[in-house]
N, C-alpha and C positions, 0 to 999 in steps of 0.2 A: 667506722664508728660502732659496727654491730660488736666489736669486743667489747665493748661497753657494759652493751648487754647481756652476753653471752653467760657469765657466771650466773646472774640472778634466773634467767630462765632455762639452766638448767637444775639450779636449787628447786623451784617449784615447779615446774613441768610445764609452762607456759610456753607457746611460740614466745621467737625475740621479739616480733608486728607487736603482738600483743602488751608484753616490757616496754616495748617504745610507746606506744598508745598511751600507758600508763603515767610515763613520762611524762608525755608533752601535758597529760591533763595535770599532774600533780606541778609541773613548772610553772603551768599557768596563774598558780594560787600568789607567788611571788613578785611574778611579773605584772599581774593584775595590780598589787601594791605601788606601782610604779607606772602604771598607767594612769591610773586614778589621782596620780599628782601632777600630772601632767594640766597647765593651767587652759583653763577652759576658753582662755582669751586665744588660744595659740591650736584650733582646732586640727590645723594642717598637722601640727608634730602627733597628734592621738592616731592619724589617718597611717599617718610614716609609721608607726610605733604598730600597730597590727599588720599594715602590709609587713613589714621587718620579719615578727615575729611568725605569724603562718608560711613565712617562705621559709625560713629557718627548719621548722617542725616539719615542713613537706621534703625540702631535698637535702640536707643535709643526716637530719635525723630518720626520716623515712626514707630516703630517696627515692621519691615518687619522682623525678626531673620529666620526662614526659607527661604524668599526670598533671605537673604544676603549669605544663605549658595548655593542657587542654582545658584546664578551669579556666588560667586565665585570656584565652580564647572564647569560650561562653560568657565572660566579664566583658568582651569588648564586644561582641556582638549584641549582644542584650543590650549594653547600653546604645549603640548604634542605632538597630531597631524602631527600641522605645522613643528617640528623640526624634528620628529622620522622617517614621509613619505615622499621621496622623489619624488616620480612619481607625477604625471602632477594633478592626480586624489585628490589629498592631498586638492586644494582650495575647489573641490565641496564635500570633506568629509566635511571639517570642513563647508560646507554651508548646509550640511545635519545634522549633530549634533547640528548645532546651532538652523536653525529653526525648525528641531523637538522639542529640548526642549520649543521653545518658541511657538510651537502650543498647549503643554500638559498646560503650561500655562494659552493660549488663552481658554483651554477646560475648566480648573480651575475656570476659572473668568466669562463662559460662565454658567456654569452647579449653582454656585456661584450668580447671576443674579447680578452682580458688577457692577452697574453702574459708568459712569464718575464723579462723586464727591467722589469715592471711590479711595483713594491711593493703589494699590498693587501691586506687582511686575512685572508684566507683562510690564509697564509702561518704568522703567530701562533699562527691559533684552532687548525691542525693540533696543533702545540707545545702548547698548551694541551688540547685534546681529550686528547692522553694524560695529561696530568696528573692531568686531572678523572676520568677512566673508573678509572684506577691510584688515585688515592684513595677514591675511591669502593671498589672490590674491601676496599683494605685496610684500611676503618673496618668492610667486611662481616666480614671475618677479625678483627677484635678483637673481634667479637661471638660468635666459635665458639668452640669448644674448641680447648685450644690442641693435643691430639692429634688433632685434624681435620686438621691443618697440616703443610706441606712445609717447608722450608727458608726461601727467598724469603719464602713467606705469613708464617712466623713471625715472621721480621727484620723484613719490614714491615707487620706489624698495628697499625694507628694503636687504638690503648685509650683514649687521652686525648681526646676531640676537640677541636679547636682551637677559640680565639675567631677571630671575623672578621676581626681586624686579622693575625693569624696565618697566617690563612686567603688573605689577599687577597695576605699578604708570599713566601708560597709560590707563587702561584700569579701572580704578575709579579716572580719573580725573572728580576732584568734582563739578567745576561752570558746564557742562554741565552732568553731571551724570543721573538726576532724569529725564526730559524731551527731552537733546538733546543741542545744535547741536553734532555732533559727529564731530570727525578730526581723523585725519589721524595717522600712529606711525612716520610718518616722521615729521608732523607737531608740535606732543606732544615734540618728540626730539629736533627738533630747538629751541620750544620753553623753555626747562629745559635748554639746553646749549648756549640759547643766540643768534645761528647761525641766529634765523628768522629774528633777524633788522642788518644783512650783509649788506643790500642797504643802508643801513642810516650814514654809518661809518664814510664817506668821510660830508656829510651835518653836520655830530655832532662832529667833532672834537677839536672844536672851545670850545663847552660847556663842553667836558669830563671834561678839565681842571678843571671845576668850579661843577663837578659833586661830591657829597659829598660822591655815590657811583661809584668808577672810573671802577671798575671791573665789571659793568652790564651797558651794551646799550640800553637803555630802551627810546628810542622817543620819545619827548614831546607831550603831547597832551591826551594823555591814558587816564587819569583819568577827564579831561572837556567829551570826549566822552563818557567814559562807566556812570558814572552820569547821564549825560542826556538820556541816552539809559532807566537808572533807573526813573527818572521822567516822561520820555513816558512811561513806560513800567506799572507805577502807574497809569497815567492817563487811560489806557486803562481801568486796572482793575478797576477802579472807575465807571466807563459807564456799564464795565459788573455788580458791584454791583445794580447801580442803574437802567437801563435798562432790564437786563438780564429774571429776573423774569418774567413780563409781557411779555415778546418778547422773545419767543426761539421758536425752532421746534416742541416741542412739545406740543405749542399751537394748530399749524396747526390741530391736531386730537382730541380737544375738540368741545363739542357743542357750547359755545360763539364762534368759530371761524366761524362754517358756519352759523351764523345769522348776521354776520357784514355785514353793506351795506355802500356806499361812500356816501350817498344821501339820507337826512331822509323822503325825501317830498316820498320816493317809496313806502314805507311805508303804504303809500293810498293803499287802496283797490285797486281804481280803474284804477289802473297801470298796463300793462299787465305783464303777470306771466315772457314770454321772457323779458322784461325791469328789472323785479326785478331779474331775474337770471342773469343776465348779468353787476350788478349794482352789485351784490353779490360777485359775480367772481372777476369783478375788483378790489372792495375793500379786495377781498384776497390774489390778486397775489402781490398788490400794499404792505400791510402789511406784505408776506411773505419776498419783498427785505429786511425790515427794521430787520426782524428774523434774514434772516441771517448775516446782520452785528453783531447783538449783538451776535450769533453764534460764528465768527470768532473772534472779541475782546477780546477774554478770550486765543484763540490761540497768538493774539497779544502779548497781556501783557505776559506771561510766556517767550515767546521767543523773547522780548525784553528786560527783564531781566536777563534772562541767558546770551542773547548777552551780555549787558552791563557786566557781573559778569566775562565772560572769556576775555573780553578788560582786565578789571581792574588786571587779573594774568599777562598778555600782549601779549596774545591770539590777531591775527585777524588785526596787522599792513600787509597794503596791499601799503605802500610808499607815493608818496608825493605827493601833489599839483602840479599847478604851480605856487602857488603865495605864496608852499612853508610851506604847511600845511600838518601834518599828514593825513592818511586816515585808518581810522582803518574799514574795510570792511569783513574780512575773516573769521569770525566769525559767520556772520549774517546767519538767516535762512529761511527771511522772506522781502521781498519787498512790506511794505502796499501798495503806492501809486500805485505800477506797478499791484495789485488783487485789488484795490478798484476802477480802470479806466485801466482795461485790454481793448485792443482792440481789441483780441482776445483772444482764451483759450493757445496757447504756449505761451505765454505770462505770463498768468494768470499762468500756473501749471510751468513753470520757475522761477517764483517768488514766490509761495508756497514751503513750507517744502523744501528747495534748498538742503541741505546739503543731503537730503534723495533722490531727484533726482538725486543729484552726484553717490550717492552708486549704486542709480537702474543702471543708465547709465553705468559705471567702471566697476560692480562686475556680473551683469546681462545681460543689453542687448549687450556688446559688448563681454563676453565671451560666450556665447551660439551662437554667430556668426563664421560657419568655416572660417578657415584660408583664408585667398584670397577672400574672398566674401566678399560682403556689407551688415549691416544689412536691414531685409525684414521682413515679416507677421511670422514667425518664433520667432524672433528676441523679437518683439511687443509683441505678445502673452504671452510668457517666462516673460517676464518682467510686464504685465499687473496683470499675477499669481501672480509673488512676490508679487508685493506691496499691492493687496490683500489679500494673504495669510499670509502678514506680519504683516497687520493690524488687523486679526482677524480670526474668524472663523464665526460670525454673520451673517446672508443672506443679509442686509443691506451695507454692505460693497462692496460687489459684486453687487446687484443690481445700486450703485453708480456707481461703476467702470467700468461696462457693459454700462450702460448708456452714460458714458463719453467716450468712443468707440467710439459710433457714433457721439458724437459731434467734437471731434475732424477731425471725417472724414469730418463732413459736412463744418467743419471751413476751411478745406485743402482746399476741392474744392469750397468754396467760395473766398480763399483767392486765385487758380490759376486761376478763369475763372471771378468771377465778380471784383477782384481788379483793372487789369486791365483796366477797362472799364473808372473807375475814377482817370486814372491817364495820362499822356499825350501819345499817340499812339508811338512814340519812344522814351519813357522811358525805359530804359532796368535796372530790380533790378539785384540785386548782392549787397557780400561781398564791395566790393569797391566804388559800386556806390555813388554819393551824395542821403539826402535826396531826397525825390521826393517832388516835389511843391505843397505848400496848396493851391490847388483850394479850391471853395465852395462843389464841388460833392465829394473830396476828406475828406474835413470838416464831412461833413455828411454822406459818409461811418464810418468815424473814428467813429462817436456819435454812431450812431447806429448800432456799432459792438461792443463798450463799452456796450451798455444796452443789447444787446442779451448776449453779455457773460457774464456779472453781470447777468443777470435775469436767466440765463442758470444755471449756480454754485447752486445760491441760491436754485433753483430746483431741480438740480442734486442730492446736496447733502444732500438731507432731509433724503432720507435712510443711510445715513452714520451715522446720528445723532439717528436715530430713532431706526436703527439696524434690528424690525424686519420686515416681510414683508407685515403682515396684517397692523400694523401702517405707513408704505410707502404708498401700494395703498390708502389708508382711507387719505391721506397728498396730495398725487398723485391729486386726485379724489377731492377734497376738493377747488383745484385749477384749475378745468376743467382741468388737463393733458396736461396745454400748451406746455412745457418742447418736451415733445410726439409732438406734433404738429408741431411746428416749426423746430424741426430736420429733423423728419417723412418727412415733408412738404419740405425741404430745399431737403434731399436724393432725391426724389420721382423729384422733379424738374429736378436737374442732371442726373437723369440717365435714364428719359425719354426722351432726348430733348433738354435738355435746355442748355447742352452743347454744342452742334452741333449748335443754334439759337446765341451762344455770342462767337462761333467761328466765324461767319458769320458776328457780329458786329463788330468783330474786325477786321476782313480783310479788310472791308470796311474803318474801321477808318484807317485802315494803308494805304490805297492808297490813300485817300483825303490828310493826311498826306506825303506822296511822291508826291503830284500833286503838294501839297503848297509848298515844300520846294525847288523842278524843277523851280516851278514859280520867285520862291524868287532870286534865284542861277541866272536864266536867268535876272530878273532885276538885282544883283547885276552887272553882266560882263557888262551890257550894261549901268549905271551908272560909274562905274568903266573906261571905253574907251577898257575894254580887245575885246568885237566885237561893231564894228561899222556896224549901219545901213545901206545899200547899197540895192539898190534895182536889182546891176550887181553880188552883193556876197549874194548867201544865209548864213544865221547863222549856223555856227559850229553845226550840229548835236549829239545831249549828247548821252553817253552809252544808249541803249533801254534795259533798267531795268528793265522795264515791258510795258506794251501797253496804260497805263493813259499816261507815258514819253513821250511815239511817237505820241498821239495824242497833247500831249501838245507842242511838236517841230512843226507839222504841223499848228495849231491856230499862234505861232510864225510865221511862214513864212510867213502865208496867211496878215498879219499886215505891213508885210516887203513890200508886192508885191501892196498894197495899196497905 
């Protein structure tokens, strides 16, 4: 079958893994159309209809045949497991069985030197690993009480357990099978029986009438979305075709990279060596932002395609407008604009791989947290392993993830001690607050917290791309180590000092602020007629709030006595 392939990836310079990859997502978009009519009375044929189609895409089209037989080895032992073990210990077996198999794997593909234009199994079983560890949790959760339960647990507590043809129809549902996103067995269930468009019943009953299929709820809008998710998701891949080649990460550790300069006239001799190293540097850090977009565009395009592929089964309706439009949202895995103008890094890694932070969150950090406690440094850690441990076993992976440790630390404490500063002295955030007002100083935090954490990422994750560790530092080093620098520099700030210096500013702004608004207060009553001026009545003495207040009542008086 790879002559298939063979012509288009030699046109663009693609592996064939990667032509076929493309494939099976762009098949999906059609096959989806024929899933979704499949009648919702008849849930066994939608079960047949995904197992069919993911085995198709695994060994005929990829020929993974070995790989196909070790997923679905992890499908029957998972299910096994989950049903046979009752005790509490049953989610962290099956989180044990699953990513041990998927680290033998990681070892497979590691020892293999598999690069990422290589399709192999490991790829899947990731997608799958969450599946299994997430279903597993939440046949635990239907076994507890339901006031044990959080929100999330409660929504998805499997009470029923499935038969194996159910079981197998979830767990190789096809538009997200190869790359992802993953969903839930509650969500794969709704959506086999219909249940997931309940909110819509009462807005579409007007149309069932006129529905050609009356026995399926299926919200208008599905297929204008998942389409265009398909033309973004093309456009991306086009940029990585064209782009790509010249611009990745592992430019950053050739010799043409460290002889670029911004500025030809340096060039001269007679330049000094600091101007031309410095001239050098820039024009590298500056070339690596653009790396790592075309880095990330390839992540784009797949998983805006899959998005689109599981709209079109009718995966991912999240309700309605107000002006009365579907929202197809739940699907998604991926928030360009929110990572291409994060204004910080939670931001930025809340809008990355989402569906995979939902699992970390659910399946990890909040079950390694004891009962009645909060999650802590415990919690964080447990959860930092997974997702490294999940992603590989390469030293680049880890080196990323270490990394991003501390920048998140340092984002915390810039965002509790220097936000602040830039926003109005009794502003108080919260859950409920309104925005906070765009001054100009708040403008310009906002810019350049965009460009430190774009430029951060970009940084970060060159070991993730690169894998190993002599091509990170040689990548590191390549770019003066700024990444280093400005964390280093930002930690090293706080925790010598410079906490204690923008405590100090802020108390200060808070009583100029309390002086002004005393000020404000005492002209309003006295515009208002609530105190009249009298030179036989002193003024109403206000709460002494603090001692700015009672010097501020005194300067009143002494006005009165005048």
């Amino acid at each position: 079958m790879d002559a298939l392939f063979e012509p288009l990836a030699d046109t663009t310079g693609a592996s064939i893994d990667q032509i076929k990859l493309i494939f099976c997502l762009l098949f999906s978009y059609p096959l989806g159309s024929v899933y979704i009519r499949v009648p919702a009375s008849h849930p066994e044929l939608k079960h047949v209809f995904s197992i069919a189609v993911t085995s198709f895409y695994l060994i005929p089209v990829l020929q993974l045949y070995g790989g196909a037989l070790q997923l679905l080895f992890a499908v029957a032992g998972t299910y096994y497991l989950a049903q046979r073990i009752q005790t509490h210990r049953m989610p962290w077996l099956v989180f044990i069985f699953t990513m041990g198999h998927l680290t033998i794997s990681h070892i497979i593909r590691t020892l293999d030197e598999a690069g990422y234009e290589k399709m192999e199994i490991s790829g899947p079983q990731m997608v799958l690993t969450m599946k299994l560890t997430t279903f597993a949790w939440n046949v635990f959760d239907g076994r507890r009480p339901a006031d044990e339960l959080d929100k999330w647990q409660t929504e998805q507590r499997v009470v029923e357990y499935p038969s194996m043809l159910e079981f197998l129809g979830y767990a190789f549902y096809f538009p997200g099978f190869l790359v992802g996103p993953f969903l839930t067995f509650n969500e794969y269930r709704a959506l086999v029986s219909g249940s997931l468009y309940k909110a819509a019943e009462k807005q579409e009953d007007e149309s069932r009438a006129l529905d050609r299929m009356p026995q399926r709820l299926v919200p208008r809008g599905r297929k204008r979305v998942a389409f265009r998710k398909m033309i973004v998701g093309l456009m991306f891949l086009g940029a990585y075709v064209v782009f790509y080649p010249e611009a990745n990460f592992h430019v950053t550790i050739e010799d043409e990279f460290e002889a670029k300069r911004l500025i030809s006239r340096y060039n001269n001799p007679s330049a000094t060596l600091s101007v031309r190293r410095t001239d050098r540097w820039i024009c590298r850090i500056i070339f690596l932002q653009f790396c790592g977009f075309c880095e990330r565009i390839k992540y784009y395009a797949v998983w805006t395609l899959t998005e689109g592929a599981s709209i079109q089964t009718g995966l991912g309706f999240t309700g309605y407008t107000k002006s009365g439009g579907t929202r197809w949202e739940g699907a998604a895995n991926v928030k360009i604009w929110n990572i291409e103008f994060a204004p910080n890094t939670k931001v930025l890694l809340d809008s990355w791989n989402m569906k995979t932070n939902i699992w970390l969150r659910e399946c990890v950090y909040k079950r390694v947290t004891p009962k009645g406690k909060k999650p802590g440094f415990r919690s964080s850690l447990a959860t930092f392993a997974t997702s490294a441990f999940w992603h590989g076993i390469a030293p680049g992976y880890y080196l990323s993830f270490f990394f991003f440790a501390f920048v998140q630390t340092a984002g915390r404490l810039a965002r509790t001690y220097l936000r602040p500063l830039v926003l109005p002295p009794s502003y108080v955030p919260s859950r409920d607050a309104p925005p906070p007002p765009q001054t100009t100083m708040k403008q310009l935090y906002d810019y350049l917290g965009i460009i430190a954490t774009v430029s951060l990422t970009n940084y970060g994750t060159l070991p993730f791309m690169l894998l190993t560790i002599d091509d990170s530092f040689v990548a590191w080093n390549n770019v003066a180590w700024y990444g280093h620098f400005l964390v280093g520099g930002g930690l090293v700030f706080f925790y010598c000092g410079g906490t204690v210096i923008i405590r100090e500013i802020q108390e200060i702004r808070l009583k100029e602020e309390g002086i002004r608004k005393q000020r404000e207060e005492l002209n309003r009553l006295v515009r208002t007629g609530a105190i009249t001026p009298s030179s036989s009545m002193s003024p109403p003495t206000l709460p002494p709030l603090d001692q700015a207040a009672q010097e501020l009542e005194r300067e009143f008086q002494m006005r009165e006595e005048k």
